[in-house]
N, C-alpha and C positions, 0 to 999 in steps of 0.2 A: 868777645862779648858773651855772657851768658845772661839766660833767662832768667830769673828769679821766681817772677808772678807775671799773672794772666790773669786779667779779669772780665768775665763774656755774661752780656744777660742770657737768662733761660729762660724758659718758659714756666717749667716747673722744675723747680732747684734739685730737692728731693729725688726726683724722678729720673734727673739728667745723671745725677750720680748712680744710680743705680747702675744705669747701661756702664761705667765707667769702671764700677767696683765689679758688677756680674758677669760683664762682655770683654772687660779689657782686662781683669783681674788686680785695678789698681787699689790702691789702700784709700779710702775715702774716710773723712771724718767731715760727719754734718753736710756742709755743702762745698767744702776743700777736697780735692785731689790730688791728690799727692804723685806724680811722673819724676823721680830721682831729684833732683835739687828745685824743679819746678813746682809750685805750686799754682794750681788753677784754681778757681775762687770764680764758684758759680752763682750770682745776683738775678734773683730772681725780678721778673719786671718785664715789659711788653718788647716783643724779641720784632724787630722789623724786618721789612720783607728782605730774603737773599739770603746769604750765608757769610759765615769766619771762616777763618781757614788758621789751623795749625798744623806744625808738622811734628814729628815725635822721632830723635834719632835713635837707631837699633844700630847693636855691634856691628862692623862692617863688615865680618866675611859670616855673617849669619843672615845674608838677608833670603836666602833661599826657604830657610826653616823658618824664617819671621812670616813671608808669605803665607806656607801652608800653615802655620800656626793661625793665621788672620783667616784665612778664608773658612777657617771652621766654626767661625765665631760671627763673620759679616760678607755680605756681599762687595766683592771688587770692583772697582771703576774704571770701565774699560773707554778707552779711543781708537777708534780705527782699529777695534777687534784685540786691540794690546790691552795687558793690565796690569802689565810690566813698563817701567818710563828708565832709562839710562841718561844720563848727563856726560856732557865728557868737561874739562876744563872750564873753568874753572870750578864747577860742583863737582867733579868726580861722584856722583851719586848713581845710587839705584833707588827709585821709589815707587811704591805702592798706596793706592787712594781708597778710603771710602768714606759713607756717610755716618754722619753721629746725631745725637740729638740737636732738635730743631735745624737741619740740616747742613751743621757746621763740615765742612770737607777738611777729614783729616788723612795725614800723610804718615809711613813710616818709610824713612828717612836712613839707607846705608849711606854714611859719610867715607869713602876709602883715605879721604886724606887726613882722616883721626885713625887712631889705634882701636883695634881689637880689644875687646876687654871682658870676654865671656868662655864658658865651656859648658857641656851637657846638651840636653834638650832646650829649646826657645820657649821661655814664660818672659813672664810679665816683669818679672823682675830686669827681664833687658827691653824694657821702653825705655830710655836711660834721662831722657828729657824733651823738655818741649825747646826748639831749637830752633822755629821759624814761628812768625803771628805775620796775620797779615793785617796792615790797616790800611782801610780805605778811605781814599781822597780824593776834592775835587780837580788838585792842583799838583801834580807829582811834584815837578820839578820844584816848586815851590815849599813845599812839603820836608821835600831830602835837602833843599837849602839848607831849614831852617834846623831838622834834624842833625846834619853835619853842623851847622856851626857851633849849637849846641853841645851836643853828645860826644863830639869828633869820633862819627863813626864813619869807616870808608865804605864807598861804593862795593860792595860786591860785586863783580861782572864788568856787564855796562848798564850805563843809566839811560834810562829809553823814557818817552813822554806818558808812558802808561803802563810804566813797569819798573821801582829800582830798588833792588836789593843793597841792605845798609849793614854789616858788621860783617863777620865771619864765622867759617865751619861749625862753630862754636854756637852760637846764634846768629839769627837773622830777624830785620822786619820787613817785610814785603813789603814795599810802599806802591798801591797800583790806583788805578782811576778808575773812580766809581763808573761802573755798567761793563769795567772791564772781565769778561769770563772768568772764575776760577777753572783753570787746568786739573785735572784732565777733562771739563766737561766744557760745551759750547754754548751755554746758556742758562748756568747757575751764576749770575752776578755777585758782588760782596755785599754784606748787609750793611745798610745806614749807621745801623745802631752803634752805639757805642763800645771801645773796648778801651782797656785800658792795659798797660805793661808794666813792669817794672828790671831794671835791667841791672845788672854788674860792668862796668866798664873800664875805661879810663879815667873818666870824668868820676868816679865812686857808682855809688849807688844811684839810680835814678828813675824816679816814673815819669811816663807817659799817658796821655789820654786820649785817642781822637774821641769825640765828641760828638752828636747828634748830627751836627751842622758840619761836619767835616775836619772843623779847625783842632789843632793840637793841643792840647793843653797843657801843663807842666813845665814847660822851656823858658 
C-alpha cells in the first residue's frame, strides 16, 4: 500500500509550510508539500485539542546520518532517557520522534525490510515518504472492520483493542483509540480533528476520511 495524500488542518497553513520547506528542506508549493510520492495538503481551519501523527520513511542503512541530520534542525523525543526506538519483527524498524507544527508527532522511519536506495551525505532529498498516518477512533476494532472489508488491507502485526496497524512496510494506518498516547510520549493524545488520506492499493486508488465525530468516511 502506498500513501498518495494527506490531508491535516493547521492552524496557520502558510506558516505550517514554512517549518516544512525551512526545517525539513521539503519542496513546498502554496500549502502542498511535497515528501517523494506523498503529498501533504495543509487546510487551514480550527486545529483541535491533541495531535496527528505521521511517519516519513529514510533509506534504511542511513538512519544513523538521518538522526544527526535531524537533531540539528529539531529537538528529539525522548522515553525513558532514549531517543532512539528499535522494533524487531514484524517492523524491523529504527525510529526517531519529534514535534512539528501544531504539535503533529512526527517519525523518521528506517524500514530494514525495504532496500537501500541512497549515497552521499543525508538531505532532504532522502525523506522518501509519508508511510504511516494515524487516525483516531472511538472504535478500533470496528474501525479496521470496516477498513479491511473495504480497502482489503491486512492487519499489520497484531490487532489489539486500542491499536491496529492496517497495510504494509510500504504504508501504514495506525488505526488507535481516541485518549490513546501517541509513542514515544505518555500524554500527548491524537487529535479529534479530522484528517483525511488518500491511498494506492489493491482495491485502486482510494480516499479516506475520519471525520470530527470519529466515523470514516469514504467506504
Amino acid at each position: 500500500m502506498l500513501i498518495s495524500q494527506v490531508e491535516l488542518p493547521v492552524s496557520e497553513a502558510e506558516q505550517v509550510a514554512v517549518f516544512y520547506r525551512d526545517v525539513l528542506g521539503l519542496p513546498v508549493r502554496a500549502v502542498e508539500v511535497q515528501i517523494g510520492p506523498t503529498t501533504l495538503v495543509l487546510r487551514r481551519q480550527e486545529v483541535m485539542p491533541g495531535a496527528y501523527h505521521c511517519a516519513i520513511t529514510i533509506p534504511a542503512d542511513r538512519f544513523d546520518q538521518a538522526k544527526d541530520w535531524l537533531r540539528q534542525r529539531v529537538a528529539l523525543l525522548e522515553r525513558d532517557g532514549q531517543d532512539e526506538f528499535r522494533l524487531g519483527a514484524p517492523w524491523n524498524s529504527q525510529s526517531v520522534y519529534f514535534t512539528g507544527p501544531d504539535g503533529i508527532i512526527l517519525e523518521l522511519i528506517a524500514r530494514h525490510d525495504l532496500p537501500a536506495a541512497s549515497s552521499g551525505p543525508f538531505a532532504s532529498t532522502d525523506l522518501l515518504r509519508i508511510s504511516e498516518v494515524g487516525l483516531a477512533v472511538p472504535d478500533v476494532p470496528l474501525a479496521v472492520s470496516r477498513l479491511r472489508e473495504t480497502l482489503r488491507l491486512p492487519v499489520f502485526g497484531t490487532a489489539a483493542a486500542d491499536f491496529t496497524p492496517l497495510g504494509d512496510p510500504n504504508g501504514l494506518l495506525i488505526v488507535v483509540r481516541r485518549g490513546r498516547p501517541w509513542f514515544p510520549t505518555t500524554s500527548v493524545t491524537p487529535s479529534a480533528g479530522p484528517v483525511g488520506v488518500t491511498i494506492e492499493a489493491v482495491v485502486g486508488r482510494r480516499s479516506v476520511r475520519v471525520a470530527q465525530d470519529g466515523q470514516i468516511e469514504g467506504l
